[in-house]
N, C-alpha and C positions, 0 to 999 in steps of 0.2 A: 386602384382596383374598382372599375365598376360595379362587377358583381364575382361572387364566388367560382370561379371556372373550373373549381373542382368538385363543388355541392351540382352543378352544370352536369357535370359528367357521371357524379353519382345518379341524378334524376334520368339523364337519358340512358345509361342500363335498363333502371326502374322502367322508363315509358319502352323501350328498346322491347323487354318482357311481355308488358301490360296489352305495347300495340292498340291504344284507345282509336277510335277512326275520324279521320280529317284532321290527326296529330300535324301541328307547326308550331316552330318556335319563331319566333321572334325580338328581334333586339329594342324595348323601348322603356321610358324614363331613366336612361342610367342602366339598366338593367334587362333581363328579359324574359320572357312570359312562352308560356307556352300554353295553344289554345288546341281544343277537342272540338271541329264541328262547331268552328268561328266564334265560341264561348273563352276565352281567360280559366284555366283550370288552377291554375300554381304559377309561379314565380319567382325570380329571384333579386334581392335589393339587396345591394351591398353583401354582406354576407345571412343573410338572411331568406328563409323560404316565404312566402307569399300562399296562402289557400283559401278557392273560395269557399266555402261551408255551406253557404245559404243561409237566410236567417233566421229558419228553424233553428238549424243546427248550433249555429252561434255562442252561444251562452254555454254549450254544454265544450265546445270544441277550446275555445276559454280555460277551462279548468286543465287541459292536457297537460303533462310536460312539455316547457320554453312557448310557449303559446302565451299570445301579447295582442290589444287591439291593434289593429290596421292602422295607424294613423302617422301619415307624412308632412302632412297640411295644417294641425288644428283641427282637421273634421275629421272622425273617425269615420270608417268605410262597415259598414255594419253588412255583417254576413261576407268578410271575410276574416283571416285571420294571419299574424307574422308569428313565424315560429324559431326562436332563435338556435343557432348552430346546436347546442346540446340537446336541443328536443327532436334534431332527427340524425345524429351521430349514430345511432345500429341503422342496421340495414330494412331490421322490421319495421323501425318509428319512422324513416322513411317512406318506406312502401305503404304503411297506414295512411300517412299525410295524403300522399299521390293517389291512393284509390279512393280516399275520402275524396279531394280534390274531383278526380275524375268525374267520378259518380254522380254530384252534384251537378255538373254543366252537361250530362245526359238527359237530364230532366229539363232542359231545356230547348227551345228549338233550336234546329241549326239556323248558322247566321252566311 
């Protein structure tokens, strides 16, 4: 298993709903991403979620339930975050992730 094809399909309801603008997914490291307006919002590796936070946010997104530093290499990715399968199991701590997620790569330019 690449990645989760069923957290996959919980996330696309969620963005299905949300409708952020210039939504694409795509398939890459093993796993796949889905960007807003050419930015990386969220993720998925293996069975796990991927969010960017920013790195304001950071530190405080850390503390959530199953929230874990970003790190696949030895270098941790600061200002984002891995959230493991229990920390977005309801439908709420999902949709928090995804609109945290979103919200952050609004504030960016598009690409």
């Amino acid at each position: 298993m690449a990645y989760d094809e069923g957290l996959a399909e919980r996330i696309n309801q969620v963005l299905e709903r949300l409708d952020p603008p210039g939504l694409v997914d795509k398939k890459m490291f093993g796993g796949i991403g889905y960007l807003v307006q050419g930015n990386m919002a969220c993720g998925i590796l293996d069975d796990l979620l991927i969010v960017r936070v920013g790195k304001e946010s950071y530190e405080e997104a850390l503390q959530k339930p199953g929230a874990r530093v970003f790190d696949t290499t030895g270098r941790p990715m600061t200002g984002w975050v891995m959230v493991e399968p229990e920390g977005v199991e309801t439908p709420p701590a999902l949709n928090q992730w995804m609109e945290r997620g979103i919200a952050f790569v609004k504030t960016l330019p598009a690409k």
